[in-house]
gemmi code that builds the backbone of each chain (N, CA, C; Angstrom):
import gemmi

chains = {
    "A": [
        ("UNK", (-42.341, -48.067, -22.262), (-42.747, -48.625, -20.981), (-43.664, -47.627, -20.282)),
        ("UNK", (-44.996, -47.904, -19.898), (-45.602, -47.152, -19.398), (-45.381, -46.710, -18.181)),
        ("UNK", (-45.727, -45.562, -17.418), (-45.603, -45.214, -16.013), (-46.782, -44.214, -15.775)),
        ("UNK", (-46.713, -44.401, -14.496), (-47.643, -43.798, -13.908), (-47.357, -42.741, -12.843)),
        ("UNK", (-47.736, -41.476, -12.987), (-46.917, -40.278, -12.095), (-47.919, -39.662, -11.311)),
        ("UNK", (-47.885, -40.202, -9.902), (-49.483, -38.937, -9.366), (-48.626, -38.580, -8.455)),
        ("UNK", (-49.355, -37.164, -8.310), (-49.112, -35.831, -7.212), (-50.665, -35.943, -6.628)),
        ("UNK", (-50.271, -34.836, -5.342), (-51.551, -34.267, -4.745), (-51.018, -33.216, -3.548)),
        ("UNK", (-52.092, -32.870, -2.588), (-51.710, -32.702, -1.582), (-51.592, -33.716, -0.645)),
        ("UNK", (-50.633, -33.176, 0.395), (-50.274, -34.803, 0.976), (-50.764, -34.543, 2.284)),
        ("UNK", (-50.896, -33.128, 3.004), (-51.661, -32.962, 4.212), (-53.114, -32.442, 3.888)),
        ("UNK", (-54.145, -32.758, 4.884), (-55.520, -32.277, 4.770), (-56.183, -32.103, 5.831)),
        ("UNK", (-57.172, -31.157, 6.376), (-57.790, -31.093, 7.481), (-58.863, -31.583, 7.561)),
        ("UNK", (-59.773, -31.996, 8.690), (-60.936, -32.480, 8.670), (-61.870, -31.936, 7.533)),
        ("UNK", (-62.544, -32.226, 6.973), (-63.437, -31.762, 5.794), (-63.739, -31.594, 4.756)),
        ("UNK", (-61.851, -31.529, 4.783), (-61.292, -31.106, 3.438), (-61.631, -32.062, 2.071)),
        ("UNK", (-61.592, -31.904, 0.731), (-61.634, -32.686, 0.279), (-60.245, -32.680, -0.251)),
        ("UNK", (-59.770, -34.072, -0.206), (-58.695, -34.630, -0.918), (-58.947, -34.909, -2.527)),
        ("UNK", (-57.599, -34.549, -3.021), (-57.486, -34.262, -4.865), (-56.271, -34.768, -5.171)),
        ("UNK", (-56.055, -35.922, -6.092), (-55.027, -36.287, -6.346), (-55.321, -36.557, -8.174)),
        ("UNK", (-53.920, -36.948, -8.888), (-53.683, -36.861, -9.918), (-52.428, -37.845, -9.894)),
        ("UNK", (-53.150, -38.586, -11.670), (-52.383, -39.703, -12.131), (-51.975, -39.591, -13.392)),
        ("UNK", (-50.964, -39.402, -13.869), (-51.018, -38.766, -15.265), (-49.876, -40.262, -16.106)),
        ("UNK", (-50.052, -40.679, -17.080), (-49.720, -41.836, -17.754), (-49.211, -41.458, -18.752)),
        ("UNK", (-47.836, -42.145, -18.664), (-46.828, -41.732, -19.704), (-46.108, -42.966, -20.077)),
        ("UNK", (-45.660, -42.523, -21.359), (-44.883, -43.668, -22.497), (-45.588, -44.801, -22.435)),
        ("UNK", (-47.259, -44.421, -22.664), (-47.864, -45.621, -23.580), (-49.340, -45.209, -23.894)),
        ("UNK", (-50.247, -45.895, -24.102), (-51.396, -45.825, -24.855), (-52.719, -45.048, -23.724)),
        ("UNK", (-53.480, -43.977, -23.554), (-54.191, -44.107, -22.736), (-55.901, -45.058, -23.237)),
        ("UNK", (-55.518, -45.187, -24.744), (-56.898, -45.727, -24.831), (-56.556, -47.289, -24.733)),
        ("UNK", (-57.528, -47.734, -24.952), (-57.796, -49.284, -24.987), (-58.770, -50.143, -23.817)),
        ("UNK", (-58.941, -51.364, -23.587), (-59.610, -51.890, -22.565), (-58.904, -51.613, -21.067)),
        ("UNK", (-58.699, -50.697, -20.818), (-58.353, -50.504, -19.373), (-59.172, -49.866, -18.103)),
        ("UNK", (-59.187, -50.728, -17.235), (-59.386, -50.013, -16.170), (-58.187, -49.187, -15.369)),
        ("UNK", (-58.794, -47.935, -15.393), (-57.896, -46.637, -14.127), (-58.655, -46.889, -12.924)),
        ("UNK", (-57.709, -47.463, -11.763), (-58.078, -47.489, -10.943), (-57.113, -46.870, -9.318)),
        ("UNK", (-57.973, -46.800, -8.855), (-57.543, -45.608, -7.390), (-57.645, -46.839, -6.041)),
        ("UNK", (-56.365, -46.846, -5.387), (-56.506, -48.088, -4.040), (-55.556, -47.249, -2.932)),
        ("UNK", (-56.357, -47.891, -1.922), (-55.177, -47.074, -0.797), (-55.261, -47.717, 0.397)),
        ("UNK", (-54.041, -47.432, 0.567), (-53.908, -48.405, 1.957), (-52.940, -47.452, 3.149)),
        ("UNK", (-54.417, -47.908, 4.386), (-54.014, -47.146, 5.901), (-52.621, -47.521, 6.218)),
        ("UNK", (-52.015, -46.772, 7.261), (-50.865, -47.545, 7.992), (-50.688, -48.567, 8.080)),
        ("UNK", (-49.795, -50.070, 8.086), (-50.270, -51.099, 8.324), (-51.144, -51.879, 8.592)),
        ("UNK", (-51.847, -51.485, 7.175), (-53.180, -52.515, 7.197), (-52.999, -52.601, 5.503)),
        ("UNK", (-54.211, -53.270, 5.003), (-53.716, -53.586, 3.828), (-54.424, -52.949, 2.498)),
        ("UNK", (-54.957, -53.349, 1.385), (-55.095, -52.890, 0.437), (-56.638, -52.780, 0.036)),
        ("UNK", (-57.164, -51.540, -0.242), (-58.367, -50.639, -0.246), (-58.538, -50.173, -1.822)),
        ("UNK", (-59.451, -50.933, -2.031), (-60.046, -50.958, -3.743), (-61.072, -49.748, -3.587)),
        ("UNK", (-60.249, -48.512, -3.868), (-61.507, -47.037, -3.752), (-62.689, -47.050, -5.278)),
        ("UNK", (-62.191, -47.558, -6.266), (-63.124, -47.154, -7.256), (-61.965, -46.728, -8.541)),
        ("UNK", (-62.937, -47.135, -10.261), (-62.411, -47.223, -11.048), (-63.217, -46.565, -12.138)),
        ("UNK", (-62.555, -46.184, -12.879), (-63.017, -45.760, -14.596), (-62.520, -46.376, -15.685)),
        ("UNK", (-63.712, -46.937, -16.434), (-62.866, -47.873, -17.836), (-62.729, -46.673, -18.805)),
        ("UNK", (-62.404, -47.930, -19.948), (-62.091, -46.846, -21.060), (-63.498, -45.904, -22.006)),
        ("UNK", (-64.982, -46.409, -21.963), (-65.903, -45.823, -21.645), (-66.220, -44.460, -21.123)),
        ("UNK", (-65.290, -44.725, -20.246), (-65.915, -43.497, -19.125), (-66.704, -43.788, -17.760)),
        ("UNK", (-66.822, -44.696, -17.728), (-67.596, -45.716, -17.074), (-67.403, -46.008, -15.522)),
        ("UNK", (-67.757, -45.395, -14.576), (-67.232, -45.488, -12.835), (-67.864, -46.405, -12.309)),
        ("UNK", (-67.023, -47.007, -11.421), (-67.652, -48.332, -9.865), (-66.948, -47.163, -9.082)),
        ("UNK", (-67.535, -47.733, -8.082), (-66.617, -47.504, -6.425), (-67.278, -48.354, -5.466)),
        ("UNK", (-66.312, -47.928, -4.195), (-66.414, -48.566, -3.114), (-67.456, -48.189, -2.951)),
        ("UNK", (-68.331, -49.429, -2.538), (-69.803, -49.085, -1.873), (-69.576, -47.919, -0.761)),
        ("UNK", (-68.542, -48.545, 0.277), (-68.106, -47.649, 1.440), (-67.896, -46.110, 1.097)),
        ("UNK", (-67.532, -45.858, 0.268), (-66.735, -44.593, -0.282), (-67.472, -43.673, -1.182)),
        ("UNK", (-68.965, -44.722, -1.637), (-69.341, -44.091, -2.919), (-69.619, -42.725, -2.818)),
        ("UNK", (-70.110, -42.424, -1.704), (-71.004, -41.115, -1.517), (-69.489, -39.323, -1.370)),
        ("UNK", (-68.813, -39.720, -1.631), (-67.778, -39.300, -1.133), (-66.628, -39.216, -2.413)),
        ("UNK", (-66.419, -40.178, -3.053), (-65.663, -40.247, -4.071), (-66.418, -40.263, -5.713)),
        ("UNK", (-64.962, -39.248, -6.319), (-65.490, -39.045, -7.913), (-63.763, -39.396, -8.402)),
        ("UNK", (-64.221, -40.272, -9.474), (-62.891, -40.514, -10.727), (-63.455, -39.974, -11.603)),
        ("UNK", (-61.944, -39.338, -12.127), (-62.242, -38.595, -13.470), (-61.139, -38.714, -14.350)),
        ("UNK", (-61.517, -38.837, -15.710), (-60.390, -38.772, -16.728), (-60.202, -37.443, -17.541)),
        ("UNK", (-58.997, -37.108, -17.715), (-58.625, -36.057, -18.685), (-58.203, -36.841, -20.064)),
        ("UNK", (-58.618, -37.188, -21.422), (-58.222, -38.040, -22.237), (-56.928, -36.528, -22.843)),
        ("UNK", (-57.176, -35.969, -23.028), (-56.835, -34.939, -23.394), (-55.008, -34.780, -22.775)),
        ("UNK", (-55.264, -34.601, -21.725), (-53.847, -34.501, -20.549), (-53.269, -36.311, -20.228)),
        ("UNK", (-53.901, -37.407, -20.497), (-53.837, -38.375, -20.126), (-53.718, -38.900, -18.789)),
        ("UNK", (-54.529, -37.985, -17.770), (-54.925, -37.914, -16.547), (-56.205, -38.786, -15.969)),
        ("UNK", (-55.797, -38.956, -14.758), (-56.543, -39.873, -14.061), (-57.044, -39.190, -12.713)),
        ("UNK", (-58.045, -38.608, -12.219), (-58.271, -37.603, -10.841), (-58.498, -38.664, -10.083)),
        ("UNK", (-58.664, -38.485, -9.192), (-59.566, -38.882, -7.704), (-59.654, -37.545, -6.519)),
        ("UNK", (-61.053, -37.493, -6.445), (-62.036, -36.654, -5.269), (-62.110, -37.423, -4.320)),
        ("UNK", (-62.034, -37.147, -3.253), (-62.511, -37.990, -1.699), (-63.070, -36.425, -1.006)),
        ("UNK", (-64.228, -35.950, -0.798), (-64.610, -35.239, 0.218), (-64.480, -35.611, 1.493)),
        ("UNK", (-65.166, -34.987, 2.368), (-65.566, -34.038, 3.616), (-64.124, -35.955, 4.503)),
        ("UNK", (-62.855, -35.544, 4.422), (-62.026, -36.614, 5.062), (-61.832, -36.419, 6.421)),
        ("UNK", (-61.712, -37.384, 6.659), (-61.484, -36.891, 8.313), (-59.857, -38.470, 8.379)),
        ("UNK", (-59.760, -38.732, 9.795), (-58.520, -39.666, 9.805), (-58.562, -40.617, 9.292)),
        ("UNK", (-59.809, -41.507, 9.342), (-59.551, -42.636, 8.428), (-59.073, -42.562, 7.217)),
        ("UNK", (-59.542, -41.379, 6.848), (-58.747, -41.890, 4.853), (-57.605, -41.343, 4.840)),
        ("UNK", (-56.849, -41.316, 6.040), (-55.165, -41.207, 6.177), (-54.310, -42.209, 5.657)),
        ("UNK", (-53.818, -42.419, 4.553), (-53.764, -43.565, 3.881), (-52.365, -43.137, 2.603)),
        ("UNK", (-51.778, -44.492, 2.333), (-51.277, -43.885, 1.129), (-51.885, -44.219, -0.046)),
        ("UNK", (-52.067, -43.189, -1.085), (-53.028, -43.686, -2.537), (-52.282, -44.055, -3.483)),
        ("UNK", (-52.646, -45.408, -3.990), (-52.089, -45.539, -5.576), (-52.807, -45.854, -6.292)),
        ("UNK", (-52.420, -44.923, -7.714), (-53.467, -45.303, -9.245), (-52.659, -46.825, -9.425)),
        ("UNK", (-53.511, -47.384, -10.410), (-53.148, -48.140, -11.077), (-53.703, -49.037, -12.271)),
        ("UNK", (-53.708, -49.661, -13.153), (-53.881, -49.823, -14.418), (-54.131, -51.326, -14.419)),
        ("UNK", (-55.616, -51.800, -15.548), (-55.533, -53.077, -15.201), (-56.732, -53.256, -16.918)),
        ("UNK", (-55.843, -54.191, -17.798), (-56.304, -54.167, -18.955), (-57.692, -55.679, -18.588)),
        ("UNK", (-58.495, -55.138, -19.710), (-59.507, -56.186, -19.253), (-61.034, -56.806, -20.410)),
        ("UNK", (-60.980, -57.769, -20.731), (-61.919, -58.026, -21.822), (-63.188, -58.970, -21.236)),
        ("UNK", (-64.100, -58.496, -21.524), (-65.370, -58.659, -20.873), (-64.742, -59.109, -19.941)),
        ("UNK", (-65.009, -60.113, -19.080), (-65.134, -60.628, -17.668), (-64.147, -60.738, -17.548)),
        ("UNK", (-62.863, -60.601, -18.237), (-61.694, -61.523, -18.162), (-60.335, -60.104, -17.924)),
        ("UNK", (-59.805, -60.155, -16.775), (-59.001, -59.268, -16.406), (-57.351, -60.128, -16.164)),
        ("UNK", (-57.114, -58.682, -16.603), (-55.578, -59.124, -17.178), (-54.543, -58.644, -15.556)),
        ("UNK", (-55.023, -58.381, -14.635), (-54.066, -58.143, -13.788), (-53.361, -56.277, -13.778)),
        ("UNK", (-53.595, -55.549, -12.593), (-52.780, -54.573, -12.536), (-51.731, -54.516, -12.494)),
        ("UNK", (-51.002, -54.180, -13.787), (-49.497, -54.522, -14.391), (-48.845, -53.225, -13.983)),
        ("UNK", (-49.472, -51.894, -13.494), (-48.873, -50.741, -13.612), (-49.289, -49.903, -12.640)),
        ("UNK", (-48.443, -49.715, -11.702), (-49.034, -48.632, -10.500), (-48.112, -47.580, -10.328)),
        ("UNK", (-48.615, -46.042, -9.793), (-47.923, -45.158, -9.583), (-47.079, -45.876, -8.338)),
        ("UNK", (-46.922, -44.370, -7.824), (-45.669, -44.334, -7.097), (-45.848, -44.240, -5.402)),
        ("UNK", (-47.270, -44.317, -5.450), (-48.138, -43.797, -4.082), (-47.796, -42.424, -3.326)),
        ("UNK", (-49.085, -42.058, -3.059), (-49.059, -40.446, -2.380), (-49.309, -40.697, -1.431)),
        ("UNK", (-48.791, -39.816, -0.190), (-49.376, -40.292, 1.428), (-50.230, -38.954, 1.883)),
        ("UNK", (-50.884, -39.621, 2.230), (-51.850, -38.652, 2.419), (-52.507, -38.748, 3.880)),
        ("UNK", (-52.680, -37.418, 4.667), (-52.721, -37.923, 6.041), (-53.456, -36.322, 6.709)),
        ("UNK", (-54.735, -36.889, 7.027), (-55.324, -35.782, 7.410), (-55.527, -35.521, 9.242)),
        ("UNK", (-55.191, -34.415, 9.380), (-55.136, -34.329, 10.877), (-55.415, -32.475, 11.016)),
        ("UNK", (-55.954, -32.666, 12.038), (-56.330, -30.820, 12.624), (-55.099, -30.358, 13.059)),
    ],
    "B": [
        ("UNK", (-70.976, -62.711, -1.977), (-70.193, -62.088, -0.879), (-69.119, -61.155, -1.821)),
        ("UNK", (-68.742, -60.155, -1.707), (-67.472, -59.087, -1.413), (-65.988, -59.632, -1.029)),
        ("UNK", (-66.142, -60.644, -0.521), (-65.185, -60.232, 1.054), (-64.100, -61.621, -0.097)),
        ("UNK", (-62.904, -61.441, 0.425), (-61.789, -62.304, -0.130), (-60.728, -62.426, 1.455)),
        ("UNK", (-60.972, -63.746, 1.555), (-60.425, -64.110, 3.185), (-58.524, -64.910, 2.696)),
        ("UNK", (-57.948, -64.113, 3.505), (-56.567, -65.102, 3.402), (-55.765, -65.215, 4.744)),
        ("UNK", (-55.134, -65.779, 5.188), (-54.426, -66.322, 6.304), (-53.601, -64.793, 6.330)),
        ("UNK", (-53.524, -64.576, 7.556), (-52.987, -63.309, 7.651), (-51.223, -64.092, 7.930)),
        ("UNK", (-50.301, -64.884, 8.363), (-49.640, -64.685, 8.315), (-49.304, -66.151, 7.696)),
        ("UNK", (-48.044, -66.310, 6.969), (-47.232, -67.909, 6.541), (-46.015, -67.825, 6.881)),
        ("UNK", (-45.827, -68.540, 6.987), (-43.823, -68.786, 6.817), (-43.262, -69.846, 5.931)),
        ("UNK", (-42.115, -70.285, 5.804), (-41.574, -71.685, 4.934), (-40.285, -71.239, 5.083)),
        ("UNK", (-39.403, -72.349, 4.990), (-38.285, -72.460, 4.942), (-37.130, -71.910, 4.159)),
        ("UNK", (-36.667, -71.398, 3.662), (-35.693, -71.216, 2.323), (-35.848, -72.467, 1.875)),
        ("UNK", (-35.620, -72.093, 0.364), (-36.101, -73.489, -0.452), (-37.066, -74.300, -1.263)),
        ("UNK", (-38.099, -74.049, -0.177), (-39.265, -74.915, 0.291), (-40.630, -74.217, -0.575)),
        ("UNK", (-40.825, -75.265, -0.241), (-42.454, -74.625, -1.266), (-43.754, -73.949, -0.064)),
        ("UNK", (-44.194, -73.165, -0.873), (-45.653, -73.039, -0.048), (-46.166, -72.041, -1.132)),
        ("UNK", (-47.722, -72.382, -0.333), (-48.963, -72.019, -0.776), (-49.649, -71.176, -0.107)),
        ("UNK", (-49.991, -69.794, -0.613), (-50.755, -68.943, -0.078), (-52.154, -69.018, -0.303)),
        ("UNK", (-53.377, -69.035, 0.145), (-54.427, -69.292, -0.059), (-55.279, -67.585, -0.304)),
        ("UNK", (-56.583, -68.013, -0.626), (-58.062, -66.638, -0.779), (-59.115, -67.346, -1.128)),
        ("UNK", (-59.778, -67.074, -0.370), (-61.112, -67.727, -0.488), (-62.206, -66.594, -0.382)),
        ("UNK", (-63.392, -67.267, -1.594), (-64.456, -66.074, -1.919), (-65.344, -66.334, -2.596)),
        ("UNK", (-66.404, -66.224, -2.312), (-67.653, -66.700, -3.392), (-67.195, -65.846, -4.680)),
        ("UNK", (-66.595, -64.715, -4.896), (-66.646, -64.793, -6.382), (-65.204, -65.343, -7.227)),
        ("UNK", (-64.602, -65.785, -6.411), (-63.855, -66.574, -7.154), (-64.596, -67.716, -7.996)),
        ("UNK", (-65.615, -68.488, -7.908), (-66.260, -69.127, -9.206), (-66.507, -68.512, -10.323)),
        ("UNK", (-66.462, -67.369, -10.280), (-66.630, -66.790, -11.340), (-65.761, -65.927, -12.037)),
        ("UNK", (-64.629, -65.586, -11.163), (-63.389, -64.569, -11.765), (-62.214, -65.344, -11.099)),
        ("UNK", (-61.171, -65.305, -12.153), (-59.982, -65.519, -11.505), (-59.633, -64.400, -10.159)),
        ("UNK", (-58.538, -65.306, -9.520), (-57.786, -63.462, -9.098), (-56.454, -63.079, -9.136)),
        ("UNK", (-56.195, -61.805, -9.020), (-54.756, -61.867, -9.598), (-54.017, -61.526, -8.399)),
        ("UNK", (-52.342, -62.110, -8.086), (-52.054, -61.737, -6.777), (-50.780, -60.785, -6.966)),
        ("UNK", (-50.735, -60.016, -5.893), (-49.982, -59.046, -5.915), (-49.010, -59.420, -4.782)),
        ("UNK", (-47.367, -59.089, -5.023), (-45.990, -59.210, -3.896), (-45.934, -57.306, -3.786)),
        ("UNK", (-46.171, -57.180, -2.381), (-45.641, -55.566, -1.258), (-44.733, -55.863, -0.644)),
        ("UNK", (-43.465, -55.395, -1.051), (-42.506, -54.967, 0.485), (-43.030, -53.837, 1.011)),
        ("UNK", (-41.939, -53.352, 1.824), (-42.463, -52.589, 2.664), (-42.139, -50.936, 1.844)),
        ("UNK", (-42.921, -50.159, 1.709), (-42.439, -49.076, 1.538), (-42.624, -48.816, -0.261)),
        ("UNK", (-43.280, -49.935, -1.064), (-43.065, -49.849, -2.026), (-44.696, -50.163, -2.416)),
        ("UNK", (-44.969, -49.855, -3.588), (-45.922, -50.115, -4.213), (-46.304, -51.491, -4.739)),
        ("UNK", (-47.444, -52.581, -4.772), (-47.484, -53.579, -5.264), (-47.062, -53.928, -6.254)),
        ("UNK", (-46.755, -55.246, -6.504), (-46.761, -55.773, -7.932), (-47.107, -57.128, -8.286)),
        ("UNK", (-47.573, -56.817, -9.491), (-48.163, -58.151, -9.986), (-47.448, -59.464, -10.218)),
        ("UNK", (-47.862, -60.540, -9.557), (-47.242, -61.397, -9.571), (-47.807, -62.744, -10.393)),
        ("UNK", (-49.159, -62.984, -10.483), (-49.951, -64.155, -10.858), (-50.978, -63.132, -11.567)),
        ("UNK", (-51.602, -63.828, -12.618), (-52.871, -63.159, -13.018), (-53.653, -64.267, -13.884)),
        ("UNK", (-54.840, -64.206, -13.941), (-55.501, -64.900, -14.555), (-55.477, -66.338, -14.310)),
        ("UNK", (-55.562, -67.396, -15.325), (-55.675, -68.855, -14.612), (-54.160, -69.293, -14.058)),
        ("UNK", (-53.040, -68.734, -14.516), (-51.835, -68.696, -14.052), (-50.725, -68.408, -14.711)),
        ("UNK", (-50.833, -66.748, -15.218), (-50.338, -66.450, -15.882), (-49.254, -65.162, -15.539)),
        ("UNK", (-47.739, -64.923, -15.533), (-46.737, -64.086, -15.056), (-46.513, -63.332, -15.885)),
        ("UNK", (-46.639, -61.802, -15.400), (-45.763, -60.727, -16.363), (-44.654, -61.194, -16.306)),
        ("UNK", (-44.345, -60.598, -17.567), (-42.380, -60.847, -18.001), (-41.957, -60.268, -16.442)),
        ("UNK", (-40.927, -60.739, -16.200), (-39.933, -60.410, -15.054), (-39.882, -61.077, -13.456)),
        ("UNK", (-41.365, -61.810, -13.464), (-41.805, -62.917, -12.657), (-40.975, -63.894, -12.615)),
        ("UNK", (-40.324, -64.221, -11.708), (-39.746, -65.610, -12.030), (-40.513, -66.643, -11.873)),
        ("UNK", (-40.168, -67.820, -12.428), (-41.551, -69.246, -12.649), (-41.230, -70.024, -11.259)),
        ("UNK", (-40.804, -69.751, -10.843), (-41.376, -70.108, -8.990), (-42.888, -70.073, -8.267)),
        ("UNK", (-42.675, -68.554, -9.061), (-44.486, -68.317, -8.719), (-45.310, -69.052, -9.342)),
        ("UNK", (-46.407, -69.394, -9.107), (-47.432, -70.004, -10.335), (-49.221, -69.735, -9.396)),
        ("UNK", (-49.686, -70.070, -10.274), (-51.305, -69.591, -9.475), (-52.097, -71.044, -10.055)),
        ("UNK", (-53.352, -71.253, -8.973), (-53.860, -72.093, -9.522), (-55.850, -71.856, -8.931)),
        ("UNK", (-56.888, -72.491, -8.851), (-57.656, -71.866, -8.551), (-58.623, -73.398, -8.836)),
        ("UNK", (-59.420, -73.577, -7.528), (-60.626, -74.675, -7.754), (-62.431, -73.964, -6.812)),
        ("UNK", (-62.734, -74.150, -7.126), (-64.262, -73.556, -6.553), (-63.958, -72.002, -6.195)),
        ("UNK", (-63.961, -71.988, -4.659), (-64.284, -70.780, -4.080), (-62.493, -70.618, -3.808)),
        ("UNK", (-61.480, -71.272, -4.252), (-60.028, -70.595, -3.124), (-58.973, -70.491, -4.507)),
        ("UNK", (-58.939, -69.407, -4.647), (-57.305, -69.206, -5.587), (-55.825, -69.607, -4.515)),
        ("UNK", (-54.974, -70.160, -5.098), (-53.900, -70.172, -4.673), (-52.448, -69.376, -5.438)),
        ("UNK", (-51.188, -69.442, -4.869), (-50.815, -68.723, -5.146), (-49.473, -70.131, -4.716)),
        ("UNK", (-48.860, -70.391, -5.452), (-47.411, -71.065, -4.711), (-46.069, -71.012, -5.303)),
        ("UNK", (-45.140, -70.596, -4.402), (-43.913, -70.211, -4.476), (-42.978, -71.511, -4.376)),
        ("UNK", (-42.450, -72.189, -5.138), (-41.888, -73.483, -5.568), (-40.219, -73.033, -5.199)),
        ("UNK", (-39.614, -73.462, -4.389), (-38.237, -72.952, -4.040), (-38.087, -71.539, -3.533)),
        ("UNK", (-38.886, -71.404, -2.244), (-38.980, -70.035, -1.687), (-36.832, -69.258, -1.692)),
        ("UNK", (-37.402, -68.020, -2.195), (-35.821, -67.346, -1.732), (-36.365, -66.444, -0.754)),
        ("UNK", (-35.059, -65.753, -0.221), (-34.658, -64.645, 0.846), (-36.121, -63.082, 0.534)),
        ("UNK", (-35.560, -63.620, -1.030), (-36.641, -62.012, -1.705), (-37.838, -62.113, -2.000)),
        ("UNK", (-38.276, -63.422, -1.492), (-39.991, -63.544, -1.448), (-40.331, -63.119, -0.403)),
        ("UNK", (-39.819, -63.247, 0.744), (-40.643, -62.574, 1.586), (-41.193, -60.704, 1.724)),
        ("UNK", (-42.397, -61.414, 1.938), (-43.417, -60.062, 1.301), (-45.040, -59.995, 2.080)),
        ("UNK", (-45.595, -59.112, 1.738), (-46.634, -59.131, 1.461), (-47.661, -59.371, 0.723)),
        ("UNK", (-48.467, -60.690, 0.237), (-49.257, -60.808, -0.733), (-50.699, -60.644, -0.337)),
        ("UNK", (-51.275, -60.044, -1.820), (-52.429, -59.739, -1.676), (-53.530, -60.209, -3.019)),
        ("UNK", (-54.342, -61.274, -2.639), (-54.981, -61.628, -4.129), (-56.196, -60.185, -4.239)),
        ("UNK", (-56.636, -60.548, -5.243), (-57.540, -59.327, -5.573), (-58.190, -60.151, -7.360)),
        ("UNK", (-59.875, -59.478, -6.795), (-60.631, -60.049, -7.719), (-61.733, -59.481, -7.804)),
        ("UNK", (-62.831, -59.123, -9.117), (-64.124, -58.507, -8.751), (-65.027, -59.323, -8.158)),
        ("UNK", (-65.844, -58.581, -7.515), (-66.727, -59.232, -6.785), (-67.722, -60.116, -7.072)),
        ("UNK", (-68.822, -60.202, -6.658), (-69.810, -61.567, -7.204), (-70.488, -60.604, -8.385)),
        ("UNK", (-70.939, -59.426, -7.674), (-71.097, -58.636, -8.339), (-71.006, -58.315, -10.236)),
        ("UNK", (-69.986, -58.124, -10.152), (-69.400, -58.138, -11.065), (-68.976, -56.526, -11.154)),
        ("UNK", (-68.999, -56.006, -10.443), (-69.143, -54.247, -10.530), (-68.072, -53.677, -9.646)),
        ("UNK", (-67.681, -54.444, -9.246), (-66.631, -53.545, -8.071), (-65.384, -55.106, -7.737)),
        ("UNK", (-64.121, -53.995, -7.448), (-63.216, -55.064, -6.645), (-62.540, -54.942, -5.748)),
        ("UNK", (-62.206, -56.532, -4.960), (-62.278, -56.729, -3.394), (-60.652, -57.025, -3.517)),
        ("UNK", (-59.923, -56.516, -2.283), (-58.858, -57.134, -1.830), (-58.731, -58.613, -0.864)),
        ("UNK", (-58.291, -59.539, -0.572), (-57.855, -59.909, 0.061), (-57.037, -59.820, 1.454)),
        ("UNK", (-57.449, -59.702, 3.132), (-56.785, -58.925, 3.928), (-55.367, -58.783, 3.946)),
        ("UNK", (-54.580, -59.920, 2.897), (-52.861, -59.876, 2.496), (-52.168, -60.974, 3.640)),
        ("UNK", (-51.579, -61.382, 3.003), (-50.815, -62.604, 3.962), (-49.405, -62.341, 4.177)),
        ("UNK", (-49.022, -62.067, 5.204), (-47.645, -61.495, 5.506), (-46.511, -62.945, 5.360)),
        ("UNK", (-45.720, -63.090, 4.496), (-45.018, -64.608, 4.105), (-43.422, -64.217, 4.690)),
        ("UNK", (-43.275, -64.618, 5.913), (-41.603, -64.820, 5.862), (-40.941, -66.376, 5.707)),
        ("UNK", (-39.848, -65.931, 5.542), (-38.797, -67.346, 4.517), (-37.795, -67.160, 5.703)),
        ("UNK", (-37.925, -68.232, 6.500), (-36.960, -68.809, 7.174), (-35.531, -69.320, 7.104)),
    ],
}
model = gemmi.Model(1)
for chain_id, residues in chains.items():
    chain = gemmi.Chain(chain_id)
    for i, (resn, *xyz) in enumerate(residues, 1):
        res = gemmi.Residue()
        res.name, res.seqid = resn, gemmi.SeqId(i, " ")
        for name, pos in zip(("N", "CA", "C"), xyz):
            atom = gemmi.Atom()
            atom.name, atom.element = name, gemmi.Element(name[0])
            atom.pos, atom.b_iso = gemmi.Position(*pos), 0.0
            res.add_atom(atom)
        chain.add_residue(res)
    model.add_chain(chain)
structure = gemmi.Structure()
structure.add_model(model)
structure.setup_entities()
């Protein structure tokens, strides 16, 4: 059964860049999958930050692009996410999550970490 | 368009059926898949594709989808549906994907 385990830091100051980690265990890291990074503010709802297929291959949030990097470790079976220069809005909690997919045709994110909260303040 | 619009709040009865809606220009072209949030917990997949449940779904749920609006309907609502749902689908694009603002569902 696969799982998904991310850490990070969970406080950050204005500027800072935020670094988190998704590391995938008891199952396959290759195949048609998208790794993907979402986060959601305090009661509000769900924030599609940007993804890496099995390629290597990155989207992101238009909003976010300039600001955010995904990265894979195939090696460690790791999943990063970068968010620079943060300030309060991206006070948020983050979750990876996993979503198998053949050409156009997506199979649904079957597998999400555990979410990190992350909350930047001076 | 980007954008995936859903009724921010529903209710229904115990029992009772209902239908959560999302509407989106790229729904003609991609299914979407919907996700159940309580509070405090991480999503999960509930519907995917033209209407299809991971193992552990119970068949209450089902999904269905015509032009621009996926649906989502809960056939004999219980106590433990009430949730947060959220459809989610790539965009017209085809390059990036959009949430749905999530429809807060309580069961009466």
């Amino acid at each position: 059964q696969v799982q998904l385990q991310q850490w990070g830091a969970g406080l950050l100051k204005p500027s800072e860049t935020l670094s988190l980690t998704c590391a995938v265990y008891g199952g396959s890291f290759s195949g048609n999958y998208y790794w993907r990074w979402i986060r959601q503010p305090p009661g509000k709802g769900l924030e599609w930050i940007g993804e890496i297929n099995h390629s290597g291959s990155t989207n992101y949030n238009p909003s976010l692009k300039s600001r955010v990097t995904i990265s894979v470790d195939t090696s460690k079976n790791q999943i990063s996410l970068k968010l620079s220069s943060v300030t309060a809005a991206d006070t948020a909690v983050y979750f990876c999550a996993r979503e198998l997919a053949s050409r156009d045709y997506f199979y649904g994110m079957d597998v999400w970490g555990q979410g990190t909260t992350v909350t930047v303040s001076s | 368009s980007s954008e995936l619009t859903q009724d921010p709040a529903v209710s229904v009865a115990l029992g009772q059926t209902v239908r959560i809606t999302c509407q989106g220009d790229s729904l003609r072209s991609y299914y979407a898949s919907w996700y159940q949030q309580k509070p405090g917990q991480a999503p999960v997949l509930v519907i995917y594709g033209k209407s299809n449940r991971p193992s552990g779904i119970p068949d209450r749920f089902s999904g269905s989808s015509s032009g621009n609006t996926a649906s989502l309907t809960i056939t004999g609502a219980q106590a433990e549906d009430e949730a947060d749902y959220y459809c989610n689908s790539r965009d017209s694009s085809g390059n990036h994907q959009v949430f749905g603002g999530g429809t807060k569902l309580t069961v009466l």
